[in-house]
Phi, psi and omega in degrees: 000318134036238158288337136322294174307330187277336164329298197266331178277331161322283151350276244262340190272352153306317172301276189322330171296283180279012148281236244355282190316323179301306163319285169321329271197297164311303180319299201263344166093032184275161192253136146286087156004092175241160183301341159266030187266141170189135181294166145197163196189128174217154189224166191241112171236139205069043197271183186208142185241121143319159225248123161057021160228131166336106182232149187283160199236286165221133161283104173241116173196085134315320150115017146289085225273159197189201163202149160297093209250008192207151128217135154256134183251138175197112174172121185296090194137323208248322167274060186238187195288011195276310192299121187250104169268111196238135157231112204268139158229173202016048171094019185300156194236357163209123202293154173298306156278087178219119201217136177293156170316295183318276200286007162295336183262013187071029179254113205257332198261218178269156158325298172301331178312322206286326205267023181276324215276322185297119009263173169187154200192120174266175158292335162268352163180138149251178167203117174244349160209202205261104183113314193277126197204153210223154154218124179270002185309141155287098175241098180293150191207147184252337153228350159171181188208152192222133184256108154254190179216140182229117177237152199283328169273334176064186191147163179288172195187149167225139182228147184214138152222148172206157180217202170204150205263135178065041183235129160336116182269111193245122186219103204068249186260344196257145181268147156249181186302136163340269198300005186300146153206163207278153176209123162284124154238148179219153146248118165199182223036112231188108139287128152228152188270153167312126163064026165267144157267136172212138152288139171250346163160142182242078162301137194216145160063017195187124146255174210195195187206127149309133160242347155208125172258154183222130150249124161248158185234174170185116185225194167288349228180146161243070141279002165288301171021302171292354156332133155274129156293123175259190161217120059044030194246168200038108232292058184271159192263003178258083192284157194249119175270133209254003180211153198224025167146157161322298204286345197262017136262340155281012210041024199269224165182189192035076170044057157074098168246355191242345173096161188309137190232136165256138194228167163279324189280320188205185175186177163231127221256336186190146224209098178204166181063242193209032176174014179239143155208189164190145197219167174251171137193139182282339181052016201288330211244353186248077175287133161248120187248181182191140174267294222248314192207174206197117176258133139267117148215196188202149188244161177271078193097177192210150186232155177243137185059214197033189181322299196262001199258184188278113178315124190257012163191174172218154357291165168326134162282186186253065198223181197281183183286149155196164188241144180246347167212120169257178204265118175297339194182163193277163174229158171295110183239140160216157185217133169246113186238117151260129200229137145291132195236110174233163182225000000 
């Protein structure tokens, strides 16, 4: 009876052992390995893109859905804030994904701006020499995809993409659904007058997960800073505020006081004068979700309390709008917001 017993707690601490395990395995989002997973990847060296004509970059269309799990960009002069990136999926005749190079990577200004900071590298992009700039964005397709490049000067260039064909799109802890897809909304160079509102996207008719917002800006002044981000979701009359400022969505504070940092969840890529930056943030370990719709903005300043300003306790009080800092000048805004969309 004994050793039964000693048998029977093995067994059950054994068990117990693989939930553990199992759970934790749910917990960190690993993907399980099927027979019908297969890489694939092609690269270019030394290829040369002609000035302001489209050049294909890679053609994948098996009739297999899969993601895109890498690009590398590289070429001096050319893989620059100039460089125009289109990724048509599944037979789009106007890409979905169409994006400058620079600031698809959270980079607002120029190469040369870029290049006291170099290198420098996260789990989701780097920049690693002078030109050579990288990503790991999960960009999903269900048969198939084609990547060009248009740049205005043309010039030599190297590329690398590689994915895997049947593979899950995993974001942070989360699988999202079969049919997701990645969708770029941008604004840019975009004047707003002090205390203006812009959408940073506007989803309908789809749910999703934000995956990276990037702003750059550029003033007189950073006192636009004081923006709150706002949300909007499923089409609630309750705005949700995802920040208490700009730089404190982006996870610093004090205007940036310590100067550009690169991080995984956020960073700030570039920081000079006495009114330009540009910053990322990721949504991998934070999700913001939404089933039917989805508003995103930002304001140029901030106003406290009332209808339109950022609440200065909770719950919000009930007291009229006031400004607490004002804004000096008009600012320069451009914005890259990516969001996963599913139905």
């Amino acid at each position: 009876c004994c050793m039964q017993g000693r048998k029977d707690r093995s067994m059950m601490s054994t068990s117990c052992c693989l939930v553990i395990l199992f759970l934790l395995q749910l917990a960190v989002g690993y993907v399980h390995v099927t027979p019908d997973m297969r890489s694939f990847s092609s690269a270019i060296k030394g290829g040369r893109v002609e000035s302001n004509i489209e050049k294909l970059l890679y053609e994948h269309n098996t009739g297999k859905p899969g993601v895109i799990t890498e690009q590398w960009f590289t070429g001096v002069k050319v893989m620059d804030e100039n460089m125009r990136i289109r990724i048509y999926i599944d037979g789009e005749t106007e890409a979905s994904i169409d994006f400058m190079l620079l600031l698809a990577h959270g980079i607002g200004f120029t190469e040369a701006d870029e290049n006291q900071y170099i290198p420098w590298g996260t789990q989701r992009l780097a920049h690693a020499a002078d030109g050579g700039i990288y990503d790991t964005y999960r960009i999903p397709f269900s048969k198939s995809f084609r990547v060009t490049a248009t740049h205005p000067n043309g010039g030599t260039f190297f590329y690398i993409i590689r994915g895997v064909e049947n593979y899950p799109l995993i974001l942070g802890d989360l699988q999202l659904p079969p049919n997701t897809r990645l969708r770029l909304f941008k604004n840019v160079n975009v004047e707003l007058k002090p205390f203006d509102f812009i959408t940073l996207a506007n989803v309908s008719g789809s749910g999703g997960a934000v995956f990276q917002v990037t702003l750059a800006a550029n003033s007189t002044d950073y006192n636009y800073l004081e923006a709150c981000v706002r949300a909007n979701i499923d089409d609630s009359a309750t705005t949700t505020f995802l920040s208490s400022g700009t730089e404190d969505f982006f996870l610093s504070a004090y205007y940036f006081n310590k100067g550009p940092h690169h991080l995984d969840n956020a960073g700030l890529t570039f920081k000079s004068g006495k009114g330009a930056m540009s910053a990322y943030k990721f949504f991998e370990k934070d999700p913001v979700l939404f089933s039917k719709s989805l508003v995103l903005s930002w304001r140029c300043g901030e106003t406290i309390n009332g209808e339109n300003g950022c609440p200065n306790d909770y719950p919000p009080p009930h007291e009229s709008e006031h400004i607490t800092t004002p804004l000096l000048a008009n600012t320069i805004v451009t914005t890259y917001t990516w969001i996963y969309m599913w139905t």
